[in-house]
C-alpha positions as CSV (number, residue, x, y, z in Angstrom):
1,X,-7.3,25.5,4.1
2,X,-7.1,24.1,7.4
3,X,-9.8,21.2,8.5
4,X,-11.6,22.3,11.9
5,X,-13.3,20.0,14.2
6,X,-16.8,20.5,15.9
7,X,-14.7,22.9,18.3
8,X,-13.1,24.8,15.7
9,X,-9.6,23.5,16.5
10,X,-7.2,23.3,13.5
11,X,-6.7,19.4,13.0
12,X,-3.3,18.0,11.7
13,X,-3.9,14.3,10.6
14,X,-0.7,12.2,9.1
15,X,-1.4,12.6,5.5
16,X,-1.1,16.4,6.1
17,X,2.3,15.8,7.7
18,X,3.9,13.1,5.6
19,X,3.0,15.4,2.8
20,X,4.2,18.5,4.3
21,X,7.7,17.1,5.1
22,X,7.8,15.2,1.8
23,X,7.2,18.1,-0.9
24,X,5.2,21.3,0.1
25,X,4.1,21.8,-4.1
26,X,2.5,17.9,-3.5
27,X,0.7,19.7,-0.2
28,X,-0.7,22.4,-1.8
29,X,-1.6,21.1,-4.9
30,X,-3.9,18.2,-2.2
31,X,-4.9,20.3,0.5
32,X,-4.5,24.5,-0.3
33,X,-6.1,23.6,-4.3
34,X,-8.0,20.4,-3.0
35,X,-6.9,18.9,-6.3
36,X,-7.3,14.9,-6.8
37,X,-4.4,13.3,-7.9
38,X,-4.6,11.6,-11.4
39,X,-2.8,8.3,-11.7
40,X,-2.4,6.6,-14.7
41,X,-3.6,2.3,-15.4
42,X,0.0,1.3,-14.3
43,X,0.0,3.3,-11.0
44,X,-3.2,2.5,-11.0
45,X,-3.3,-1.4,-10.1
46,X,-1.7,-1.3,-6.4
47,X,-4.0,1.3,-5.8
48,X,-7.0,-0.7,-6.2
49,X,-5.3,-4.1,-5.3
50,X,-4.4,-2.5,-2.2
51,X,-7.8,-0.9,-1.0
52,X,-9.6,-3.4,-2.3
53,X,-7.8,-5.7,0.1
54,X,-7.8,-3.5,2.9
55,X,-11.4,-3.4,2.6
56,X,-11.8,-7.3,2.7
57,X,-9.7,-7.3,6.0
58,X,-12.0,-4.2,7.6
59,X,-15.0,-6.4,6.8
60,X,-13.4,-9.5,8.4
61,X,-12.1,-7.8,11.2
62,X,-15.8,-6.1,12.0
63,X,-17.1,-9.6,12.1
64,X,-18.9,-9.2,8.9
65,X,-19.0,-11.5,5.6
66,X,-16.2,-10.5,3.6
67,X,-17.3,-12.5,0.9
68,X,-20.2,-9.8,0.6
69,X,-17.5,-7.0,0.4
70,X,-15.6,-8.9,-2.3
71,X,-18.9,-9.4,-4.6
72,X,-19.8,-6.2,-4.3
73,X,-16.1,-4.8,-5.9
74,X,-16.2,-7.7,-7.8
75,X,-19.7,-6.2,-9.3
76,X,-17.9,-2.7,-9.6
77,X,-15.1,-4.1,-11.3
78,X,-17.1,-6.0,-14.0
79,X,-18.5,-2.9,-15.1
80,X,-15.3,-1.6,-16.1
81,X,-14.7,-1.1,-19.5
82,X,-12.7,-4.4,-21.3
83,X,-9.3,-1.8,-21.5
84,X,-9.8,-1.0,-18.0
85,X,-10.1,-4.9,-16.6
86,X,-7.0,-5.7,-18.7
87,X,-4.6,-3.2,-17.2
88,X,-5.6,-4.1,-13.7
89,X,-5.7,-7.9,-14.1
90,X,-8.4,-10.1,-12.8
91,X,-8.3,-8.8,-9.4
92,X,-11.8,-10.3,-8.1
93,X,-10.1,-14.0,-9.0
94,X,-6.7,-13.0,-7.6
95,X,-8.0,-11.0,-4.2
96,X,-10.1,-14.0,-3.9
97,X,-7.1,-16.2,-3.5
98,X,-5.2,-14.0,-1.3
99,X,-7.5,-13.5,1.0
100,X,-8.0,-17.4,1.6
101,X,-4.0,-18.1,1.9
102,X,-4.1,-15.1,4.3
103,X,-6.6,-16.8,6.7
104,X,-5.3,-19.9,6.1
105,X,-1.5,-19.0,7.0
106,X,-3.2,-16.9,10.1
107,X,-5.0,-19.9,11.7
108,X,-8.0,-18.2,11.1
109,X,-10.9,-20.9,12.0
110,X,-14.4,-21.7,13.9
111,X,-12.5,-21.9,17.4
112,X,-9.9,-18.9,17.1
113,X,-11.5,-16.7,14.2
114,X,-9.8,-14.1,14.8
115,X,-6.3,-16.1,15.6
116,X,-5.4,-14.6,19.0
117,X,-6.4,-11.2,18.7
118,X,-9.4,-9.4,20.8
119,X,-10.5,-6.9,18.3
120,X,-11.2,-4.0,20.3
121,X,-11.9,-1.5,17.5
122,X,-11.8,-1.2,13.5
123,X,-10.8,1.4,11.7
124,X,-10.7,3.6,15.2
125,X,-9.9,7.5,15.0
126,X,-7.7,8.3,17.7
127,X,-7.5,12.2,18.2
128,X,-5.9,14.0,20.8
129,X,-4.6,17.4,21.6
130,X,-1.0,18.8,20.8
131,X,1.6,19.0,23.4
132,X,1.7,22.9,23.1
133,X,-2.0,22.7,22.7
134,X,-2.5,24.3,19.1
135,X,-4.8,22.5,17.6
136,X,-5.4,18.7,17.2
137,X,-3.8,15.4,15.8
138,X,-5.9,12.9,14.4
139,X,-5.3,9.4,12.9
140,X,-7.3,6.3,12.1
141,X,-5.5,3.1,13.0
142,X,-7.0,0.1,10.9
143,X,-6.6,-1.9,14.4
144,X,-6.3,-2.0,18.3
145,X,-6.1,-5.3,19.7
146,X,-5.7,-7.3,23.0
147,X,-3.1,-9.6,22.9
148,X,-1.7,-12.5,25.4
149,X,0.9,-10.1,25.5
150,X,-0.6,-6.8,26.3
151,X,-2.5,-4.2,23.8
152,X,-1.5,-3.1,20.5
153,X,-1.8,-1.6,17.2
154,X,-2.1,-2.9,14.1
155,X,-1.9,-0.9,10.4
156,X,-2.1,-3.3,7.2
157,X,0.4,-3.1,4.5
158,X,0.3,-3.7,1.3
159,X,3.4,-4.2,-0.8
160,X,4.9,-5.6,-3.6
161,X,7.7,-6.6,-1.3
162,X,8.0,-7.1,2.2
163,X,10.0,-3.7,3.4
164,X,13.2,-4.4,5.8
165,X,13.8,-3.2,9.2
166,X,14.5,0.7,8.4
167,X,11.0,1.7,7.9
168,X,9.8,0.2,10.9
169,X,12.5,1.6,12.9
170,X,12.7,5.1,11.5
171,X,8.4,5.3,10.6
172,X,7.0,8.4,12.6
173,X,2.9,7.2,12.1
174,X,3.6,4.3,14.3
175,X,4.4,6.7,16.7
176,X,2.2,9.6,16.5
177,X,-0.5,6.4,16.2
178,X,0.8,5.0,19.7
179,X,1.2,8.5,21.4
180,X,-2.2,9.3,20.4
181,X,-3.5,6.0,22.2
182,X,-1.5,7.1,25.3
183,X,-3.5,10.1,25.4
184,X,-7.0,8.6,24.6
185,X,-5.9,6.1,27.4
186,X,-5.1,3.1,26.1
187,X,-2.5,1.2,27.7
188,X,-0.6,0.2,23.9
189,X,2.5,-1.5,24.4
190,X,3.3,-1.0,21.0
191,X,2.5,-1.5,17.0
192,X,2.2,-4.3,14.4
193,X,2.4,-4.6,10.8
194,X,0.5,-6.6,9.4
195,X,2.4,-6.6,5.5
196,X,0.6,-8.6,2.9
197,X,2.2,-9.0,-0.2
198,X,0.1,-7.7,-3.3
199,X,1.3,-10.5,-5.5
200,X,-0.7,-13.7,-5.2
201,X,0.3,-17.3,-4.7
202,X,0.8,-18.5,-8.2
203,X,-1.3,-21.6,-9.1
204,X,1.5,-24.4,-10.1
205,X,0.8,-24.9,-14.2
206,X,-0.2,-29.0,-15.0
207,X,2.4,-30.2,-17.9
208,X,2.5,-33.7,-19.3
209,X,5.4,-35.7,-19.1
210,X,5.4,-39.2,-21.6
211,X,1.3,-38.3,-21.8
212,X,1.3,-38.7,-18.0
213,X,-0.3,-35.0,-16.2
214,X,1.9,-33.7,-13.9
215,X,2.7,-30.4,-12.0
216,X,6.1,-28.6,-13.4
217,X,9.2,-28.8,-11.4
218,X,9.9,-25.1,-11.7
219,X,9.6,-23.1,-9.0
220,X,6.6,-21.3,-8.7
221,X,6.2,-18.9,-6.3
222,X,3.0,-20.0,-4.4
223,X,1.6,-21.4,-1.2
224,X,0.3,-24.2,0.6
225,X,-3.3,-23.4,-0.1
226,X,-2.6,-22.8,-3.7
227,X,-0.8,-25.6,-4.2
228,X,-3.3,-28.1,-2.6
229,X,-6.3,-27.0,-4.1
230,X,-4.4,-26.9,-7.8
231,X,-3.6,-30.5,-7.5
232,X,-7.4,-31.6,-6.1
233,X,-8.3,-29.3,-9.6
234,X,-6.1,-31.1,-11.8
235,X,-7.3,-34.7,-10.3
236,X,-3.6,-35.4,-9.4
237,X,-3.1,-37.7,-6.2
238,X,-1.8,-35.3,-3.2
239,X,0.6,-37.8,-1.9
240,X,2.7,-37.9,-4.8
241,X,3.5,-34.2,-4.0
242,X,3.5,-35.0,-0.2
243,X,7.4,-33.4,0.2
244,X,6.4,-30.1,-1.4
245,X,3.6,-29.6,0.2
246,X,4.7,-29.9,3.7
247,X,7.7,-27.7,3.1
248,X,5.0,-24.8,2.2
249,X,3.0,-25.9,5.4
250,X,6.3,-25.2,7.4
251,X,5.6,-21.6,6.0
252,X,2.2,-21.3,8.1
253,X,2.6,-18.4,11.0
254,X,3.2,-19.9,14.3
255,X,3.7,-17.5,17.2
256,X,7.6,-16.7,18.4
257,X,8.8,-18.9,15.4
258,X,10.7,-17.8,12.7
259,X,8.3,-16.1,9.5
260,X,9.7,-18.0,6.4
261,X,6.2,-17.1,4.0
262,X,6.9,-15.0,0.9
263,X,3.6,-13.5,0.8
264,X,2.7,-12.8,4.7
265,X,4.7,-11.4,7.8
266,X,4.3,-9.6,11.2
267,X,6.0,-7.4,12.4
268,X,6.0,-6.1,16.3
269,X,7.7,-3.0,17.6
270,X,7.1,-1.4,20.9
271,X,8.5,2.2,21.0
272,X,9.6,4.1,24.0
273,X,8.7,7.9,25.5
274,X,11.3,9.5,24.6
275,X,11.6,8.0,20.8
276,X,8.0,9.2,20.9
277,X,8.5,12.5,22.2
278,X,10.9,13.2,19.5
279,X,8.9,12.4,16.6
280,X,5.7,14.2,18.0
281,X,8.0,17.2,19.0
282,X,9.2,16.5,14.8
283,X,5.6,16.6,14.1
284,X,4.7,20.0,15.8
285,X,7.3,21.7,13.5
286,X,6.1,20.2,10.3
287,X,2.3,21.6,11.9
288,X,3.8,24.9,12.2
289,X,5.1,25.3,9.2
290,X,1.4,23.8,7.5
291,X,0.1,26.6,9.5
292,X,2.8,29.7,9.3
293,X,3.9,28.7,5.4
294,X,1.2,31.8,4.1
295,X,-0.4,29.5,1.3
296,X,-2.3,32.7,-0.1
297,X,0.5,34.8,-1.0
298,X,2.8,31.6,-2.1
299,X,2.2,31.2,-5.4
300,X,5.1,29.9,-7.7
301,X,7.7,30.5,-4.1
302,X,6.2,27.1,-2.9
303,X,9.1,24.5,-3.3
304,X,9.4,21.6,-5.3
305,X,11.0,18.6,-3.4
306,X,12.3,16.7,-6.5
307,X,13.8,12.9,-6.9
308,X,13.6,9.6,-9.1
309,X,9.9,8.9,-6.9
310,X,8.5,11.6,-8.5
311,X,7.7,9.9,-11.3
312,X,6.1,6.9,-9.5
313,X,4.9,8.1,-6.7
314,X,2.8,11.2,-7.5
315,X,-0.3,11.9,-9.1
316,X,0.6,15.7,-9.5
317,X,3.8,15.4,-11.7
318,X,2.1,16.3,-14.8
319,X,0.5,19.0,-13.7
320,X,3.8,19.8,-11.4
321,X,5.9,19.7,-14.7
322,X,3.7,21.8,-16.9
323,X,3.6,24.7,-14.5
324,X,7.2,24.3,-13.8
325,X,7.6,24.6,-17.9
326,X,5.0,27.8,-17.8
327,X,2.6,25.6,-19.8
328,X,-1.2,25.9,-19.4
């Protein structure tokens, strides 16, 4: 069961952990049976929204053509069967759109691609050796970056709403990511979130009012970019929406301003020793008991952490529930 590196230390990574601490039946199920979780079309959709995504931003971030990336899932996902493009929505048209508000709202252009940020590695493993020196932690950060302010890390998030304050105060990975850097050498001041929200900008609708094409009044939760290229579409004249549109300009990311967009925010943190002491000295107990727990000779002894997420959150409960109920 445990993963050994080219020295033939035991390697804890964050999955292992989060897993550990969260439900020991979820752990071995994943890592002592090395059973893949099977999620249903519902659960499903973030999934794919999320790494599809996640891979557009890799690709940008490396300094590659993301449009490449993006029409090469898009391929992939117009293979699917017609039942299977339904449940997951038309993804390729609505990553498409995210993507450009996201670069948009960032700045991103010829002179600043990369709006203030010196990518200084992508998808980076950062592995280092336990403070008691059993075994080996190891995570991969999606960024590190060199900042006006010093260096950091960044992790993307993907959500269907931005998260409060309480995660990013209480979240261990962020610390274990930064300790980690400490070792390797890297000078990290502290960590970013980059959160993306999974819903796109919705395109305002075109109604006719007395025979005259207009865009509704509702509100529609959208963007600037959105917004500007529906009414160019629709042949509408932008200055008649001139008010709306600035106010969603207002939402663009400016640094040290206030972040008002509904679909975009970051979110800095810079934790200190001792905070990170205590959650790698948290981590090297969950390890032990990964390592001590005696997965062999478990069997049906290995608990069962249960709550209302179980039914949303993990791709074992079926097969959790039926060997709870002594089914086959």
């Amino acid at each position: 069961m445990p993963i050994l590196n080219d020295n033939g230390q035991v390697v804890t990574n964050n999955s292992m952990i989060k897993e550990m601490a969260r439900c020991p039946k979820k752990f071995q199920y994943h890592y002592e049976q090395k059973l893949e979780p099977r999620y249903a079309q519902a659960r499903d959709k973030p999934l794919k929204r999320g790494s599809w995504f996640h891979a557009l931003l890799e690709e940008y971030y490396s300094g590659r053509d993301w449009l490449v990336a993006h029409d090469q899932m898009s391929r992939v996902f117009n293979s699917l069967f017609d039942e299977e493009q339904e449940a997951l929505g038309d993804l390729p048209t609505e990553l498409m759109a995210l993507m450009k508000s996201y670069l948009w709202h960032y700045g991103a252009n010829k002179e600043d691609p990369m709006h203030g940020w010196d990518i200084l590695g992508v998808e980076e493993v950062l592995e280092c050796e336990w403070p008691d020196g059993n075994g080996i932690y190891r995570g991969k950060v999606d960024l590190r970056v060199d900042t006006e302010h010093g260096m950091y890390i960044v992790d993307h998030k993907t959500h269907k709403s931005l998260p409060d304050i309480t995660h990013r105060l209480l979240d261990y990975q962020s610390a274990l990511y930064i300790w980690a850097a400490w070792e390797m050498g890297y000078p990290v001041k502290g960590f970013i979130w980059n959160y993306l929200r999974t819903k796109p900008p919705t395109k305002p609708a075109l109604v006719d009012q007395k025979r005259t094409p207009r865009l509704t009044k509702s509100a529609v939760d959208t963007d600037y970019v959105v917004m500007f290229r529906a009414i160019k579409e629709y042949g509408l004249e932008v200055e008649d929406y001139r008010e709306r549109l600035l106010a969603l300009k207002h939402q663009r990311w400016k640094y040290g301003e206030v972040q008002t967009s509904p679909f975009f925010r970051r979110d800095i943190l810079e934790k200190d020793e001792a905070m990170v002491a205590r959650v790698v000295a948290s981590a090297m107990r969950t390890r032990d008991r990964i390592l001590e727990y005696g997965w062999e000779d478990a069997g049906d002894s290995v608990e069962r952490v249960v709550d209302r997420s179980c039914s949303f959150m993990c791709g074992y409960k079926e097969l959790c529930t039926t060997e709870l109920f002594s089914g086959d």
